[in-house]
C-alpha positions as CSV (number, residue, x, y, z in Angstrom):
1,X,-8.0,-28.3,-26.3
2,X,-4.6,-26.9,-28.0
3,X,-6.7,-23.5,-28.4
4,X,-7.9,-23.6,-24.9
5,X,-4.5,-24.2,-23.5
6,X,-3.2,-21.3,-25.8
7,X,-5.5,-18.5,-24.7
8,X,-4.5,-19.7,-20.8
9,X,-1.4,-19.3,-21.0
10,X,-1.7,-16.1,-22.9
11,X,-3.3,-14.6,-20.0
12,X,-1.1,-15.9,-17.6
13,X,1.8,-14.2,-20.0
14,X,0.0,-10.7,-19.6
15,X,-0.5,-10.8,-16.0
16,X,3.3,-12.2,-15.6
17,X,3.9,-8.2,-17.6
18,X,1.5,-6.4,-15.8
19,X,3.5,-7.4,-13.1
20,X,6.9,-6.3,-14.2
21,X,5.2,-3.6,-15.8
22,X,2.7,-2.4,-13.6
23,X,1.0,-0.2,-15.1
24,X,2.7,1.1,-18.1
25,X,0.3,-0.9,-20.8
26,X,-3.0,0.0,-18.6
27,X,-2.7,3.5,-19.9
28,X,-3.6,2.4,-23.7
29,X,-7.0,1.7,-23.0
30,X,-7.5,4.5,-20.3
31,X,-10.8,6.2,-21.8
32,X,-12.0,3.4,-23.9
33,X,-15.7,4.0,-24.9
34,X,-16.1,7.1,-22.8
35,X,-14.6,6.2,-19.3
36,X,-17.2,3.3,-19.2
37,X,-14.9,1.0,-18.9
38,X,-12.2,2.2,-17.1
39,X,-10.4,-0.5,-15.0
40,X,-12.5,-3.2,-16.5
41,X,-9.8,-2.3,-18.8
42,X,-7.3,-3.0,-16.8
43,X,-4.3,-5.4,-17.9
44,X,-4.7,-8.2,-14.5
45,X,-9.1,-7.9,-15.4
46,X,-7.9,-8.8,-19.4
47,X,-5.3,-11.2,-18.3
48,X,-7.5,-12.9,-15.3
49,X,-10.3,-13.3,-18.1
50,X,-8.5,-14.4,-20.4
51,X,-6.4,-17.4,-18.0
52,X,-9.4,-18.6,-16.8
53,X,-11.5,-18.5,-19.7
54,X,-8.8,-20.9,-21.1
55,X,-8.1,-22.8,-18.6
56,X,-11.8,-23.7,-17.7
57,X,-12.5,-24.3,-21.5
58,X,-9.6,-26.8,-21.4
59,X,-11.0,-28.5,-18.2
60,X,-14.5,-28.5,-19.1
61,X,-13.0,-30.0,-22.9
62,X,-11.1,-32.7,-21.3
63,X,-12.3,-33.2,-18.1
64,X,-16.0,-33.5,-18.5
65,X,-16.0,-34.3,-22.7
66,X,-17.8,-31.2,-23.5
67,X,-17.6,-30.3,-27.5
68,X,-15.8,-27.2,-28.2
69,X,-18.5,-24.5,-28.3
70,X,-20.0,-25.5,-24.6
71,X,-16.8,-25.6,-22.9
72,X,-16.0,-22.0,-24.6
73,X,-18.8,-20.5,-22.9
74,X,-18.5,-22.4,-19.6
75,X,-14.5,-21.1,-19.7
76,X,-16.0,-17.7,-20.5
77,X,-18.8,-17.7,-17.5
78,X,-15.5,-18.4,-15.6
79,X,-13.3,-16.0,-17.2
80,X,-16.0,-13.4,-16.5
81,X,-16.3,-14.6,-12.8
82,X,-12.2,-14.4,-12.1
83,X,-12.4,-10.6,-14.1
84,X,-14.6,-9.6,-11.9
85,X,-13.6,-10.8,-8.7
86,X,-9.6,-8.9,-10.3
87,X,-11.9,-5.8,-10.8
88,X,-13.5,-5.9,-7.2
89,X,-10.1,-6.8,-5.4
90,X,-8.0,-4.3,-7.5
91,X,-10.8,-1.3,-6.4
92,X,-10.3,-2.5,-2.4
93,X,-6.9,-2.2,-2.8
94,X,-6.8,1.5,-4.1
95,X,-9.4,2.5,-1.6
96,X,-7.5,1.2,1.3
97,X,-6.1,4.3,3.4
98,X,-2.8,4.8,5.4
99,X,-2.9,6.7,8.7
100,X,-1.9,9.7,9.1
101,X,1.5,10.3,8.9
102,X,2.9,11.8,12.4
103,X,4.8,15.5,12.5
104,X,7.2,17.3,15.0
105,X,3.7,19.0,16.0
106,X,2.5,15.8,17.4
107,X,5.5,15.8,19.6
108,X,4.1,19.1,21.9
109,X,2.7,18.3,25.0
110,X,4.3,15.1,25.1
111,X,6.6,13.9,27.7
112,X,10.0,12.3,27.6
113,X,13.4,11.6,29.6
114,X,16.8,13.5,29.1
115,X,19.0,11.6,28.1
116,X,22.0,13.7,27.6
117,X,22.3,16.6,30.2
118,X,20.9,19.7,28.6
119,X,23.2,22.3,29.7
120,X,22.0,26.2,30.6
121,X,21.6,28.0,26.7
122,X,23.1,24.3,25.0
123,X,22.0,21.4,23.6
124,X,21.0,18.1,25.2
125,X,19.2,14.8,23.9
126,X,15.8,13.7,25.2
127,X,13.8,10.3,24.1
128,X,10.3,10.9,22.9
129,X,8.1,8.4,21.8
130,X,6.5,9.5,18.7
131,X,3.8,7.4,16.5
132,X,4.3,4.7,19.2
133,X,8.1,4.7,18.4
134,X,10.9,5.9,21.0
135,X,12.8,8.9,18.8
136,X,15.9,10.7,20.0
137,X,15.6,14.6,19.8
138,X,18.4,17.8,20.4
139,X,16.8,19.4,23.2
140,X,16.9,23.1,24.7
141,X,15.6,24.1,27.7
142,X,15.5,27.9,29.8
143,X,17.7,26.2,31.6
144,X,20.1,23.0,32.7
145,X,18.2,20.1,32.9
146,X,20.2,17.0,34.6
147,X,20.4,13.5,32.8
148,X,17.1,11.1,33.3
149,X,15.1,14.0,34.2
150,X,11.3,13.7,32.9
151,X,10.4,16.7,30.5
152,X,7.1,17.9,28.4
153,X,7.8,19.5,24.8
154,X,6.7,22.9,24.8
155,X,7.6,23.9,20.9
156,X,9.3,22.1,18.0
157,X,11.5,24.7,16.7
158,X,13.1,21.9,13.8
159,X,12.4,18.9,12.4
160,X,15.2,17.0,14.4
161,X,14.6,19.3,18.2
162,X,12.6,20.2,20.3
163,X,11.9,22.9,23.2
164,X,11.4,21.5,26.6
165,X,10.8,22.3,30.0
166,X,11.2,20.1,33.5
167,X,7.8,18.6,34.5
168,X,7.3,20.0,38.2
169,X,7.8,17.0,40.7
């Protein structure tokens, strides 16, 4: 059962530093045998095989009285069933996709309040919301646009303001 025990908590060692790691060991075996087994490879599949694979020969040794070869290839059917699930869980997580990240050119069109008086040929402030999220822009307009007045974005000259016009009442 020593044995057993040994190869567990070897595995639960190399996922402990593929955690603090991440990633800097997986690159050794990157290519093995062709790209066939790319991220089969990968240090939490080796480390996940090898924890279980211990583990369950341990139980299956002390817990059920199994000899030494039996409860090898029971931890093994296990160890192979935890790498794989590692494999599968690791591949949803690099497939999973962001939105798309908002710009200033989301912003035209939209409309917003003033909330520092935009003076004739100045700079005022207007809120926007923008991804959902209220934003605070420097604002010009043709011309003065009083404090709380709603406004539409016509251009996005900057990064940080925008161009804006009065919406007609």
């Amino acid at each position: 059962m020593a044995w057993f025990l040994g190869i567990g908590i070897t595995g639960v060692v190399l996922l402990t530093l593929s955690l603090i790691f991440d990633g800097v060991v997986d690159g050794l075996l990157d290519g093995a045998l062709g790209s066939g087994l790319d991220g089969w490879l990968s240090l939490p599949v080796v480390a996940g095989f090898l924890a279980m694979t211990g583990f369950g020969g341990a139980i299956a040794q002390g817990a059920l009285g199994l000899g030494a070869v039996p409860a090898a290839g029971g931890g093994a059917v296990l160890g192979a069933g935890t790498g794989w699930l590692t494999y599968r869980f690791s591949q949803a997580l690099l497939r999973d996709q962001t939105a798309v990240t908002p710009t200033g050119e989301d912003l035209i069109g939209t409309s917003g309040k003033v909330v520092t008086a935009i003076p004739a040929g100045g700079f005022g402030e207007v809120l926007l919301r923008l991804a959902g999220q209220p934003v605070k822009f420097a604002a010009r307009s043709d011309g003065p646009v009083a404090r709380g007045t709603e406004v539409w974005v016509e251009a996005v000259p900057t990064p940080t303001s925008v161009l804006v016009r009065p919406v007609d009442p």
